[in-house]
C-alpha positions in Angstrom: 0.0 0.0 0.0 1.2 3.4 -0.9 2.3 6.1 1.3 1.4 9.7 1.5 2.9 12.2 3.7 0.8 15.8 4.2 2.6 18.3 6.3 1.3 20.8 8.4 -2.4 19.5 8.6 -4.5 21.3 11.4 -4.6 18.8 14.3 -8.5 19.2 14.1 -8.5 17.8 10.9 -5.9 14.7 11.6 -8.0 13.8 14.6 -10.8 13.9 13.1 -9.7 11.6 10.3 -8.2 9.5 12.7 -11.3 9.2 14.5 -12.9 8.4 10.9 -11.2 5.4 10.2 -11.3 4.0 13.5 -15.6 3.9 13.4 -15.7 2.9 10.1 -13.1 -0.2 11.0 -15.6 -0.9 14.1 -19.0 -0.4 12.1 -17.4 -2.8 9.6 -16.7 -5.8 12.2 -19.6 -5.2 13.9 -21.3 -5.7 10.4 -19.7 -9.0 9.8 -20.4 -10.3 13.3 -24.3 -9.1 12.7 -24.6 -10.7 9.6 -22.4 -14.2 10.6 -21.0 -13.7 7.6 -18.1 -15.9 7.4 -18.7 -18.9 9.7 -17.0 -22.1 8.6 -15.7 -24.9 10.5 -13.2 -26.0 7.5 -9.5 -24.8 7.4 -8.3 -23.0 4.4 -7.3 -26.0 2.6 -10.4 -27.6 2.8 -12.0 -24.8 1.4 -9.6 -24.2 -1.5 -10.1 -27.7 -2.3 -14.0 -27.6 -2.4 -13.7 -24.6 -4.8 -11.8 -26.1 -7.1 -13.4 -29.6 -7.2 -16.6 -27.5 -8.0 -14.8 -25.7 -10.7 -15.5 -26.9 -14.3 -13.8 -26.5 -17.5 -15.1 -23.5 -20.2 -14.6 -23.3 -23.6 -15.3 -19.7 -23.5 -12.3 -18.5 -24.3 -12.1 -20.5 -27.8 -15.3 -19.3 -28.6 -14.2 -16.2 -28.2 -10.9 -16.7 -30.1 -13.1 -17.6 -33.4 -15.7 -14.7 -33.2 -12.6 -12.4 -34.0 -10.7 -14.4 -36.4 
C-alpha cells in the first residue's frame, strides 16, 4: 500500500480523520459479526479444495478466439 505524507495538517482535521477510520473499522466488524458472515468450520485448505473440485472447465475462451478471427 502506498504512502502519503501531508505536512502541516490542522490537528482538528488529523483527529478527526483519525477518528474516521477508526468507526468505520468498528461499524465494519460489527457488520460482519451481525450478519455471521463468514462462519465455517473447515480450514483454508479444505475450502480451497472444495472450490476447485466444484470448478469446471469452459470453452469460452475458444469461442471467443473464433468470433474475431
Amino acid at each position: 500500500m502506498a504512502t502519503l505524507q501531508v505536512r502541516d495538517v490542522d490537528s482538528r482535521l488529523y483527529e478527526s480523520l483519525k477518528r474516521d477510520n477508526l468507526e468505520t473499522e468498528t461499524q465494519t466488524l460489527e457488520y460482519l459479526k451481525s450478519t455471521n458472515s463468514w462462519h465455517d468450520d473447515n480450514n483454508a485448505e479444505d475450502l480451497i479444495a472444495h472450490i476447485r473440485s466444484s470448478r469446471s472447465k469452459s470453452n469460452r475462451s475458444s469461442l471467443t478466439d473464433k468470433l474475431f478471427d
